[in-house]
C-alpha positions as CSV (number, residue, x, y, z in Angstrom):
1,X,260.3,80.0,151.8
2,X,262.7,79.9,149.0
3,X,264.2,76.5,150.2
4,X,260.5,75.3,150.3
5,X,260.2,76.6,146.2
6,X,262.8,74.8,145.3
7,X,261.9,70.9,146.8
8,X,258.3,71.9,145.3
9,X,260.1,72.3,142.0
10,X,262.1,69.0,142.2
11,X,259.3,67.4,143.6
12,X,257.3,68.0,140.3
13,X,259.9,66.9,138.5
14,X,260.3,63.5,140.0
15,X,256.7,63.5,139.9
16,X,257.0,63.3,135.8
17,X,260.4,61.2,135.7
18,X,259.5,58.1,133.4
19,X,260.5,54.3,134.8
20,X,264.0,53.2,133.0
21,X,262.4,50.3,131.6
22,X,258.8,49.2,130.7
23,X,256.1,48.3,133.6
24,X,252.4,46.2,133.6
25,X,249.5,49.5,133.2
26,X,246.5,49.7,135.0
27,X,244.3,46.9,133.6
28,X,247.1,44.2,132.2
29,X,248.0,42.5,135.8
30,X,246.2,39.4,136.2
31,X,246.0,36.0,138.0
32,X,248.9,33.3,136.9
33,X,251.6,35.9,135.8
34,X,254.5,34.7,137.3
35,X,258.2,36.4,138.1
36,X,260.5,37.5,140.5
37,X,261.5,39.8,143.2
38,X,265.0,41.4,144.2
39,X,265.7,41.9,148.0
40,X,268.5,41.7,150.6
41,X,268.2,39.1,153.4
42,X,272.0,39.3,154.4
43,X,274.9,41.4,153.7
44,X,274.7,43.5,151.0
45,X,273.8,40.3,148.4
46,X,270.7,41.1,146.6
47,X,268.5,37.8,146.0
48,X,266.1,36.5,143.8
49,X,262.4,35.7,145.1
50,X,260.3,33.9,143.1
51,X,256.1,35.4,143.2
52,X,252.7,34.5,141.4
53,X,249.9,37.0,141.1
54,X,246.7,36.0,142.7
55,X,244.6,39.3,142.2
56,X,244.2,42.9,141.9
57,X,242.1,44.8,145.0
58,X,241.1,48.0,143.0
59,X,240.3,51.3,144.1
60,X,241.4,49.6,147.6
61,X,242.7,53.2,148.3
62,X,241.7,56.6,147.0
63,X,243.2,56.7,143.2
64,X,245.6,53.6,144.5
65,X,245.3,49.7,143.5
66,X,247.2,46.8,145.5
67,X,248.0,43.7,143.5
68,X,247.9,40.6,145.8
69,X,250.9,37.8,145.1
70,X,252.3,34.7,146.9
71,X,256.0,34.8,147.2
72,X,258.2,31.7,147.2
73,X,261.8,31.8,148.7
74,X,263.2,29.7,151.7
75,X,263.7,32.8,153.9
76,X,259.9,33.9,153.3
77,X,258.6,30.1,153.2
78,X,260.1,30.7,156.9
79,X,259.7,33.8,158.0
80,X,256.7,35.0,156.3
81,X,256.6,38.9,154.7
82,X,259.3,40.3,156.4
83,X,259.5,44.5,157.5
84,X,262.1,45.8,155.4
85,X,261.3,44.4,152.3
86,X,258.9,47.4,151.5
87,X,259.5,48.6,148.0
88,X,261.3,45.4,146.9
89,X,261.1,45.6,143.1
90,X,258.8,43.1,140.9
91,X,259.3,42.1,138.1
92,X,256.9,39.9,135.7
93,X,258.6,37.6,133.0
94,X,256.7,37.3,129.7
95,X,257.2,34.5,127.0
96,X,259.4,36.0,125.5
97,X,261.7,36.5,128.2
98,X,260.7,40.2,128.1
99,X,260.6,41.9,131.9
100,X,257.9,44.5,132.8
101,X,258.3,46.1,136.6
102,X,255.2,44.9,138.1
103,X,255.4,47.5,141.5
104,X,256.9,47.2,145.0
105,X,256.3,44.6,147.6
106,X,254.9,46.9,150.3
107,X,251.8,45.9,152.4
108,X,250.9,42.7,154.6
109,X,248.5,41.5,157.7
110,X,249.3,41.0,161.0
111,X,249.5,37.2,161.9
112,X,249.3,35.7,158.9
113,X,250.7,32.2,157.9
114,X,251.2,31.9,154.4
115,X,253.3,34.6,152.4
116,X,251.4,37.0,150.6
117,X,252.4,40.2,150.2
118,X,250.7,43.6,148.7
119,X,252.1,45.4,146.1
120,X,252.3,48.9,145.0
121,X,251.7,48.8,141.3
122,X,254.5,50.8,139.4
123,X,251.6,52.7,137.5
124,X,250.9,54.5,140.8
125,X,254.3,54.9,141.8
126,X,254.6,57.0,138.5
127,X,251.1,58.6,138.0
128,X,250.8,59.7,142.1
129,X,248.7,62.8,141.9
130,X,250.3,66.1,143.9
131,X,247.5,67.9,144.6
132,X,248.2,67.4,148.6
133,X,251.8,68.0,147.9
134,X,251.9,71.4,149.2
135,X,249.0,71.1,151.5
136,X,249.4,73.5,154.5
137,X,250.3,72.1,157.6
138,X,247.5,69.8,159.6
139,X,245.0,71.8,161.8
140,X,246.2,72.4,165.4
141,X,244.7,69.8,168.0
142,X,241.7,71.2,170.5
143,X,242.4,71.6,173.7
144,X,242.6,68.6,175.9
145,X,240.8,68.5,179.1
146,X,242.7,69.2,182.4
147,X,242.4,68.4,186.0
148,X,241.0,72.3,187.8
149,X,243.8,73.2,190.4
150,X,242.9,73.4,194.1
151,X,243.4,77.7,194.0
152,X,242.8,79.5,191.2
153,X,243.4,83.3,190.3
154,X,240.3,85.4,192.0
155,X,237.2,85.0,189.6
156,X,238.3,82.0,187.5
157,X,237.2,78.5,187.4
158,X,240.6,77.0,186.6
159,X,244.1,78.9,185.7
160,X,244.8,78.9,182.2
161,X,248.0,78.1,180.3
162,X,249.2,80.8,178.1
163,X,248.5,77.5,175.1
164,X,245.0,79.7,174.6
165,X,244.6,77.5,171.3
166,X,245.4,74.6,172.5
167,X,248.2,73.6,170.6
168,X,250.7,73.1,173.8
169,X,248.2,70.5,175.4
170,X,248.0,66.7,174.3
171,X,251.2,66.9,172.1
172,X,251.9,63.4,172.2
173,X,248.5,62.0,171.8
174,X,248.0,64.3,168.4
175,X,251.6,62.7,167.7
176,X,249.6,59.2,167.8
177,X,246.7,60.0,166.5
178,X,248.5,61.1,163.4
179,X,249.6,57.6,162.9
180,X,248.7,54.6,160.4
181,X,248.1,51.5,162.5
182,X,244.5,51.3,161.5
183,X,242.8,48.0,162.1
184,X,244.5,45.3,163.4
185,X,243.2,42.4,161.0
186,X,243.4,44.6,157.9
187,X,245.5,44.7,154.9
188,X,248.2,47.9,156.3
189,X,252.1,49.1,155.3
190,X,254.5,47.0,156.2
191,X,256.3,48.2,159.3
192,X,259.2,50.3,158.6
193,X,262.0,48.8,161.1
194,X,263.7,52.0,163.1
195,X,267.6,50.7,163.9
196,X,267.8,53.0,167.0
197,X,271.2,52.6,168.5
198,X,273.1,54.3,171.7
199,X,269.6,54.7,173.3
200,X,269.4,53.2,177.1
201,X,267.3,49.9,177.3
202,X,264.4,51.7,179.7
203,X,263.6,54.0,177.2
204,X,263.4,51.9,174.3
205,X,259.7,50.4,175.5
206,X,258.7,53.7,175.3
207,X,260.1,54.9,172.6
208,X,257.8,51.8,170.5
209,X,254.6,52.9,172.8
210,X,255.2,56.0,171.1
211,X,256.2,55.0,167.3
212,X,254.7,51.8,166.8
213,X,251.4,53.3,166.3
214,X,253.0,55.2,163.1
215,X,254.0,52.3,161.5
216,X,257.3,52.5,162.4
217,X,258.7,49.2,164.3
218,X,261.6,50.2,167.2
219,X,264.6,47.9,167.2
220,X,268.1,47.7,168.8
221,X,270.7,48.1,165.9
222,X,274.3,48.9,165.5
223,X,274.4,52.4,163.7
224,X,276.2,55.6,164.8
225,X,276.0,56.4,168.2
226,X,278.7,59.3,168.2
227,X,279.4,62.8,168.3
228,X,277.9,63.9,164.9
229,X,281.0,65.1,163.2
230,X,281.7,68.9,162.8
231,X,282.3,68.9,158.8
232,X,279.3,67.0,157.6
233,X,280.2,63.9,155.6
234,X,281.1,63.8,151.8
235,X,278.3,62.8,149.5
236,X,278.6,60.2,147.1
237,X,279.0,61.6,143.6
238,X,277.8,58.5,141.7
239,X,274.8,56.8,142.5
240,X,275.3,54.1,145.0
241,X,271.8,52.2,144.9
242,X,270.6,49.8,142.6
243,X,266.9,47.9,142.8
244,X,266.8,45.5,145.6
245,X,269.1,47.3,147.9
246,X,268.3,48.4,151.4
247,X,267.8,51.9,152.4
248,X,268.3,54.3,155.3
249,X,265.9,57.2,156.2
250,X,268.1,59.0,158.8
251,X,265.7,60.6,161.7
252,X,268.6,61.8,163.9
253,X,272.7,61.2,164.2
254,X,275.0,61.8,167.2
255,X,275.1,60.1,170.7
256,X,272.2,58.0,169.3
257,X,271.1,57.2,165.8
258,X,267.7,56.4,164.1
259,X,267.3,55.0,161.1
260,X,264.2,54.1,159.0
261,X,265.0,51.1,156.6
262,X,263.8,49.6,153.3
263,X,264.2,48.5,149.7
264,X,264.9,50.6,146.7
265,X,262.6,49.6,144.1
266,X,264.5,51.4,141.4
267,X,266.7,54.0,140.0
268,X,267.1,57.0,137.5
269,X,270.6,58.6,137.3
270,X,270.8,60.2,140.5
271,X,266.8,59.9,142.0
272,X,266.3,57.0,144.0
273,X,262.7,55.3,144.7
274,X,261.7,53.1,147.6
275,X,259.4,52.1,150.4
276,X,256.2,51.5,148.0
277,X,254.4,53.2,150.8
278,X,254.6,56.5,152.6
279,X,256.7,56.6,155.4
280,X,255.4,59.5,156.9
281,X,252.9,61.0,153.7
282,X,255.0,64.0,154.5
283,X,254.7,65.6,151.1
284,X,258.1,67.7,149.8
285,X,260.5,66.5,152.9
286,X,264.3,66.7,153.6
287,X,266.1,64.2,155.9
288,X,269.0,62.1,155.0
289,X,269.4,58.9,153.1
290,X,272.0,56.3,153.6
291,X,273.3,53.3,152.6
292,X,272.6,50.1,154.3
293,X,273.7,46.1,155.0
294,X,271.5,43.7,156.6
295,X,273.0,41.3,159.3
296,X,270.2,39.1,159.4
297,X,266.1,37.9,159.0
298,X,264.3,38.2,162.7
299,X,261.1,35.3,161.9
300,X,258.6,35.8,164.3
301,X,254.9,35.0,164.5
302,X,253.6,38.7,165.1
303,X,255.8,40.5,162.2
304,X,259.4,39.0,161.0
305,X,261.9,42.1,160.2
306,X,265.1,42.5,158.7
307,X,268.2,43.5,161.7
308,X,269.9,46.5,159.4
309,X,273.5,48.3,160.2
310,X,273.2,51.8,158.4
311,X,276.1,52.8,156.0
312,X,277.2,55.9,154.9
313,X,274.9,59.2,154.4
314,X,274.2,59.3,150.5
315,X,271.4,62.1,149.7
316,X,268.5,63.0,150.5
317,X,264.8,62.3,150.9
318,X,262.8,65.1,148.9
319,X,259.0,63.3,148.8
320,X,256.7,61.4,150.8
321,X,253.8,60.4,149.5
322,X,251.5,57.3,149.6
323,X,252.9,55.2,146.9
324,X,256.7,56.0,147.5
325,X,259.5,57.6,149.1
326,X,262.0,59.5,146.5
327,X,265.1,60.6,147.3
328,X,267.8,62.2,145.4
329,X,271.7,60.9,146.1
330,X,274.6,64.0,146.2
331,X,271.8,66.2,147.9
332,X,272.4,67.7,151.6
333,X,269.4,67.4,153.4
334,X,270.0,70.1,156.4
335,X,268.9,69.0,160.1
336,X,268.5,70.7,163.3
337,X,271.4,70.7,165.8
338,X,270.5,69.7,169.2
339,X,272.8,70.2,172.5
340,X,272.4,69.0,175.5
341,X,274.7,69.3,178.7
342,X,273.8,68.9,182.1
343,X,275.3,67.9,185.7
344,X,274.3,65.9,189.0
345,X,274.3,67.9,191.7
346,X,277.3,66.9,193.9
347,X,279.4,66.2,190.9
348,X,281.7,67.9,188.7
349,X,282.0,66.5,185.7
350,X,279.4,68.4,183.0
351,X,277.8,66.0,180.5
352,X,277.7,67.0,177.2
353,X,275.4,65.0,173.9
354,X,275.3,66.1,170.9
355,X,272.2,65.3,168.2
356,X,271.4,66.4,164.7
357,X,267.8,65.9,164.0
358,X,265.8,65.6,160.1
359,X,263.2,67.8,160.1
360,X,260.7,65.1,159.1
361,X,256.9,66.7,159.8
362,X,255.2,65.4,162.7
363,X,257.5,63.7,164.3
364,X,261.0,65.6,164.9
365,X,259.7,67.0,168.0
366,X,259.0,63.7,169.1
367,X,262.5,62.7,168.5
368,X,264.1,65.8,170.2
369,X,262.4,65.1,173.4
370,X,263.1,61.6,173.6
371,X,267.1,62.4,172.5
372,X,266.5,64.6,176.2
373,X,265.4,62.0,177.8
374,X,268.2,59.7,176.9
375,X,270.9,62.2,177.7
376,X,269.2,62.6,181.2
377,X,269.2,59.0,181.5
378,X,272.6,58.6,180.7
379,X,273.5,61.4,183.2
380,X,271.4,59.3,186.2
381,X,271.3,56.0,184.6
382,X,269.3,54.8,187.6
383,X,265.7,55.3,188.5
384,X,264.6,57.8,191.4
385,X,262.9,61.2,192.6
386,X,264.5,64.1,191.3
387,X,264.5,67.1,191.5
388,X,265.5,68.7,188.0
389,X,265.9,72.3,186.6
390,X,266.2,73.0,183.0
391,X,266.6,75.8,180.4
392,X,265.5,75.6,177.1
393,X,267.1,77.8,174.4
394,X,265.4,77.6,170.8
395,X,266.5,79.7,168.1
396,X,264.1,80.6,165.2
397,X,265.4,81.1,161.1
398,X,265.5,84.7,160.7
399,X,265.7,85.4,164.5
400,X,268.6,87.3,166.6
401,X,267.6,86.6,169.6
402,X,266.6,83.0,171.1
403,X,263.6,81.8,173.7
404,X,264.3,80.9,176.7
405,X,262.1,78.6,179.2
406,X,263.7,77.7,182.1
407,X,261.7,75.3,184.5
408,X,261.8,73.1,187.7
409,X,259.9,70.2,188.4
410,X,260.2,66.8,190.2
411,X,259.9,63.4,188.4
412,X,261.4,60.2,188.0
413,X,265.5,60.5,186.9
414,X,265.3,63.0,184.7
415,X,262.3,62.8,182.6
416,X,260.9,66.2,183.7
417,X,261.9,68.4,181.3
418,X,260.8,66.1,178.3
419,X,257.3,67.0,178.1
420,X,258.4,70.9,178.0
421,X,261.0,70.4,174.8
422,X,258.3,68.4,173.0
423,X,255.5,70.4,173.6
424,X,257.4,74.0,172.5
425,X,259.0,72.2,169.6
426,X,255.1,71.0,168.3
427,X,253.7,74.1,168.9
428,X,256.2,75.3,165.6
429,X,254.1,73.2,163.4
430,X,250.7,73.2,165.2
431,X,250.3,76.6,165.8
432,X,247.7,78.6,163.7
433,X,249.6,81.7,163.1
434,X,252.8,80.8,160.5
435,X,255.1,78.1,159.7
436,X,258.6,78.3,161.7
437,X,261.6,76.7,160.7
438,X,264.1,75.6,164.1
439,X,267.8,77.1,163.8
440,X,269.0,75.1,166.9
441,X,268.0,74.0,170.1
442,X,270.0,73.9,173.2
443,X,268.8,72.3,176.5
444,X,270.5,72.4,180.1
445,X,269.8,70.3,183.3
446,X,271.0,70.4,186.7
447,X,269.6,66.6,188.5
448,X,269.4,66.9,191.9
449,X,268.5,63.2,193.4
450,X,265.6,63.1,196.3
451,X,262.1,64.3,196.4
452,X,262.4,68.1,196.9
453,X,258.8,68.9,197.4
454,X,256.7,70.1,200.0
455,X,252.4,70.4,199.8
456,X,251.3,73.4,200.9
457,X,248.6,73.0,203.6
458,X,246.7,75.9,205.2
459,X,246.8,79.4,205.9
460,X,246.7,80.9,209.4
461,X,245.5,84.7,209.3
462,X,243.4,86.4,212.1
463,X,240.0,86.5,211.5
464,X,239.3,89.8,212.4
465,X,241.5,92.5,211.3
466,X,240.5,96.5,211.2
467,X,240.9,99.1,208.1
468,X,244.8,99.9,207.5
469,X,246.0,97.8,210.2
470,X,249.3,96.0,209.5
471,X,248.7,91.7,209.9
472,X,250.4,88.8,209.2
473,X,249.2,85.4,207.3
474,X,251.4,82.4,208.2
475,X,251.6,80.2,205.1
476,X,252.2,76.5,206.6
477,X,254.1,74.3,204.0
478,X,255.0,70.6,204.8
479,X,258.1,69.0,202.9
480,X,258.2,65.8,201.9
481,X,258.7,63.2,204.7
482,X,257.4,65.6,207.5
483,X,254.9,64.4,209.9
484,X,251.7,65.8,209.2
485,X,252.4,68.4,212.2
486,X,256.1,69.3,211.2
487,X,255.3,72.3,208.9
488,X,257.4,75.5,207.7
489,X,255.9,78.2,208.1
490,X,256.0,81.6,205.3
491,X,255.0,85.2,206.8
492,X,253.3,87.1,204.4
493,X,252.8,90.8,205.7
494,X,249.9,92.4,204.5
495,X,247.9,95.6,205.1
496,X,243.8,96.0,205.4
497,X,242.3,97.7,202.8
498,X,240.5,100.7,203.7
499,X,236.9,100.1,204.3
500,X,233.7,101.7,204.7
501,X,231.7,99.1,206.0
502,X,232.8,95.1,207.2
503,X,234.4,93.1,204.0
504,X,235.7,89.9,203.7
505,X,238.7,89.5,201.8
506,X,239.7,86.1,200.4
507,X,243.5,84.6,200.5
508,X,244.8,82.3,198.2
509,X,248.5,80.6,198.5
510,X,249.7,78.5,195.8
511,X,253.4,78.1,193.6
512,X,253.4,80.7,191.5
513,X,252.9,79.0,188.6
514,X,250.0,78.4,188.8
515,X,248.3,81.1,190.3
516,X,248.6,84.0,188.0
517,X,246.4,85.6,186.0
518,X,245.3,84.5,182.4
519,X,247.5,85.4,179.7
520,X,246.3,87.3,176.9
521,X,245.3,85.4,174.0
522,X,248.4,85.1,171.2
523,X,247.8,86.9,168.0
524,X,251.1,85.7,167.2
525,X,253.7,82.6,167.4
526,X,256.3,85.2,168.9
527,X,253.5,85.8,171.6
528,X,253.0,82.1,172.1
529,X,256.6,81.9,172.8
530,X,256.6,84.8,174.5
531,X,254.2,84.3,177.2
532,X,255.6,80.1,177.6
533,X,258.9,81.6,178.3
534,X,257.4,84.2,181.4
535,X,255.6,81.1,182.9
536,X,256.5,82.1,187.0
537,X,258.7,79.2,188.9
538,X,256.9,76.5,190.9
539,X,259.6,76.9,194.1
540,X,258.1,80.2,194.1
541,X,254.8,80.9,196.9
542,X,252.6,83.2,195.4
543,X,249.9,85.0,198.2
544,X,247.1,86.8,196.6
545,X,244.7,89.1,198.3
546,X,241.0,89.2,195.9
547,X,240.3,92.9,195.2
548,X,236.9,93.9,195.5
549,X,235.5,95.5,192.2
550,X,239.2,95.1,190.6
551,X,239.5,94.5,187.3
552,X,242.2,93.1,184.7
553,X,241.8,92.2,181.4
554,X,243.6,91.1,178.2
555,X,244.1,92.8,174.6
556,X,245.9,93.0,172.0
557,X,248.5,90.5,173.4
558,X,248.8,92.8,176.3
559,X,247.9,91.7,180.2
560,X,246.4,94.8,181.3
561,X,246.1,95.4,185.6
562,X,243.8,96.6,188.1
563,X,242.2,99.3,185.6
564,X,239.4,101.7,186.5
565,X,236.0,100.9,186.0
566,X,236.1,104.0,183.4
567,X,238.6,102.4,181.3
568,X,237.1,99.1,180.1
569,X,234.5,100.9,177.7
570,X,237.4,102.7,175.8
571,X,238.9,99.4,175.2
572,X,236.6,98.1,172.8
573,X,234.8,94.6,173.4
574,X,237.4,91.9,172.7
575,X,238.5,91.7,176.5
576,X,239.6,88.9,177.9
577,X,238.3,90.1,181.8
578,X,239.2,88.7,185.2
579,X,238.7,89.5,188.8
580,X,241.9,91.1,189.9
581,X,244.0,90.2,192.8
582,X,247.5,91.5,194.5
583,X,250.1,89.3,194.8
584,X,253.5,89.0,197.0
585,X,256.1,86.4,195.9
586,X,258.0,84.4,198.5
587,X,261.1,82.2,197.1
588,X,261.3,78.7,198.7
589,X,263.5,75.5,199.0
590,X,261.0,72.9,197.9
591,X,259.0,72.5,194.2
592,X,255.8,73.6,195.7
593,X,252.4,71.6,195.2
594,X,248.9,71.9,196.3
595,X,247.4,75.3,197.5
596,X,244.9,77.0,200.5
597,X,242.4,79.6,201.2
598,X,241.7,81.9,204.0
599,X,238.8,84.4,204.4
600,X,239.5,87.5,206.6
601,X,237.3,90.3,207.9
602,X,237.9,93.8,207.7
603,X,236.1,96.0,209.9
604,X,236.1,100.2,209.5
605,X,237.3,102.3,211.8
């Protein structure tokens, strides 16, 4: 929390930091002006642009204006407005020769053909309101809706996750929806390029299904792709950005690199202001800013972009907001380290990456799981059935002691274990109960090629059994590749209740985790965690017997079992009940699927 004082503090300060030289107010832009623009379109060269003012869309945005010009240069007479040029500073030229910062060249359309660009007037840039600066973080998701399994615990419709709120389900779709794309043919940001380097090729189409709809435009780029290094680098101690230079939002370093480029609109001592549009409207925010070159102009029909190589780390981002990134050079923006080793099965060698990812809100989880997926790829750089087991080790800011979620699953290569690292990292922001700040995270994976999986099929009990009498239930399983008749069988030993008239008693076989009673329902994020990180393996076959009249029930983050009928009055209302069951574990070779049922009768003595 103290941290979070002090980039509120600066925040407000940059908030109220004058422009170094005079700027066109609300009210005195209008049609004909005439001037000129500073960007890079190769190297590190800044250029002249020449622009004329067509208009002024007011109130086009809550509190926000865009001025509408047509630029003139032979690059952009080519190429169109180009991604990367956001926050490009204008500047108008009066007859006396006087110059007056006009704003940053910062918004477009998709498809157009002549180039005419939106601009972010510098009276908004200075005069941005911070009311939503210290906004709490967004409302957690609902709950998304989920296939029923084939066997459930006794007396439930469908088994529940311990994610009782919700937050652990959907985390990639409330990632989207969180995004700026809006409509197609409208006026929108320009797209921020992302120079991702050291990523496999596979990935990167997803990686753009995933971060185009934020604005954010994907693109193969040279820039790090090493170990991050163990003392972190010097800082600059002199400002090394001047209007019209490119600009580096760092989103992660190590074995790959991502980083978000634009232009620097201007400078005041040692803050630094660019973009002309949010990047992420991320409020007070910490990630690294570096220095940039660009090797070339892309011109395409769809959305030209400017190819980036990042330069060295300089400062820091410390606000996002609509009209503007700021950041302030000689400032160490601290990131989250991220380690991931793993091994094929059958080989030796141990695989080791290394990632340090900016905290940016909304989308760092994001980024951590796809840095998993890449160093799994990179482990089994070829596409197959695996079968892959993982542990996940986060450590919390003011914890001793870190979670642990180990897990087994089959999927193509190694992509299992994603969706478990991005939803347990979301549910630190999402979750209604506090704000958590990551420590470190750790990940291992063992990759076992072929399909390690087997459905199981039926039960085979006697019908008829009598009270007390010893019987067995013959669980039959059917690995992968079998023929429908070539089954392994599981004895489960069991015992008949003691009965005073006939009964039926229901069996249920299913992996374990699935078939387990409901978790209470978290009054905390440690319980969250807590009950994601007990979550029973699926190469585990779980047999329960239904108890007749048994009851369990939930409180007080507390799974309470087959209680007396007497007890549930003392425990107050706020139950969450369930039909109770007894269950017998069996370990297995195979990731288990599917499930069966089995009725037996008891008869008394």
């Amino acid at each position: 929390m103290r941290a979070f004082a002090v980039v509120s503090v600066l925040c407000v300060c940059l908030a109220s930091t004058a422009l170094p030289l005079d700027f066109i107010r609300h009210g005195e832009a209008t049609p004909g002006m005439k001037g000129y623009g500073l960007t890079v379109f190769r190297g590190a060269e800044i250029e002249k642009f020449d622009f004329e003012l067509l208009g002024t869309l007011r109130g086009v945005f809550p509190g926000q204006d865009i001025i509408i010009c047509r630029i003139k240069h032979p690059v952009t007479d080519k190429a169109g407005i180009i991604a990367g040029m956001s926050g490009s500073p204008l500047y108008v030229v009066g007859d006396d020769g006087g110059e007056k910062l006009l704003g940053a060249l910062a918004y477009g359309w998709s498809f157009q053909v002549d180039p005419i660009a939106g601009i972010t007037p510098a009276y908004n840039m200075v005069e941005k309101p911070l009311t939503g600066a210290l906004a709490d973080y967004e409302a957690a998701p609902g709950p998304a809706s989920v296939p029923a399994p084939q066997v459930s615990w006794p007396g439930l419709g469908s088994v529940r996750s311990p994610d009782e709120t919700g937050v652990f389900r959907g985390a990639l779709t409330a990632f989207q929806e969180d995004g700026v794309s809006g409509y197609p043919g409208g006026i929108r940001p320009l797209a921020t390029p992302l120079m991702i380097s050291g990523c496999s090729p596979k990935l990167m189409a997803e990686i753009r299904r995933s971060f185009e709809p934020l604005g954010l435009l994907p693109l193969e780029g040279p820039a790090g792709g090493q170990n991050p290094p163990e003392a972190p680098p010097e800082l600059p101690q002199e400002n090394p950005f001047k209007p019209g230079d490119p600009i580096g939002v760092r989103l992660l370093s190590g074995d790959m690199d991502w980083t978000a480029t634009g232009t620097v609109t201007w400078t005041d001592g040692m803050q630094v202001f660019a973009f002309g549009h949010r990047f992420r409207d991320a409020g007070p925010c910490l990630a690294p800013i570096t220095t940039a070159d660009v090797i070339t102009v892309i011109s395409r029909s769809y959305s030209s972009f400017k190819l980036t190589e990042t330069g060295r780390e300089a400062g820091s981002l410390v606000f996002d907001h609509m009209a503007a990134i700021e950041g302030l050079v000689g400032r160490r923006a601290p990131t989250i380290p991220l380690e991931i080793s793993g091994r094929v099965s059958g080989g030796e060698a141990v695989h080791k990456y290394r990632y340090r990812v900016s905290k940016v809100r909304g989308i760092w989880p994001l980024i951590a799981a796809y840095a998993l997926w890449d160093s799994g790829d990179k482990m089994m750089p070829f596409s197959g059935p695996c079968r892959v087991r993982s542990k996940i080790s986060l450590k919390l800011a003011g914890t001793d002691v870190p979670y642990e979620f180990s897990s087994v699953g089959v999927a193509a290569a190694s992509a299992f274990p994603v969706r478990d690292l991005l939803e347990i990292l979301s549910v630190l922001e999402r979750n209604p109960f506090e704000e958590a700040a990551a420590e470190s995270v750790a990940v291992s994976i063992e990759i076992e090629p072929g399909r390690h999986t087997a459905a199981i099929q039926r039960i085979e009990a006697p019908p008829v059994v009598y009270a007390g009498d010893r019987y067995t239930a013959l669980v039959h399983i059917r690995p992968y590749g079998a023929a429908p008749d070539e089954t392994e069988t599981v004895k489960a030993e069991m015992t008949a209740p003691l009965v005073s008239a006939p009964a039926v008693l229901k069996l249920s076989a299913a992996p374990a985790s699935s078939l387990r009673p409901p978790d209470p329902k978290p009054r905390t994020l440690a319980e969250m965690l807590d009950f994601a990180s007990r979550v029973p393996s699926p190469e585990t076959l779980r047999v329960v017997v239904a108890v007749q009249g048994g009851r369990g029930a939930g409180t007080a983050g507390v799974l309470l079992r087959h209680l007396p009928g007497s007890a549930l009055p003392a425990l107050g209302e706020n139950l969450n009940l369930f039909s109770e069951g007894r269950e017998t574990d069996y370990p297995v070779s195979y990731v288990l699927g599917g499930g069966a049922e089995a009725a037996v009768e008891v008869m008394p003595r």
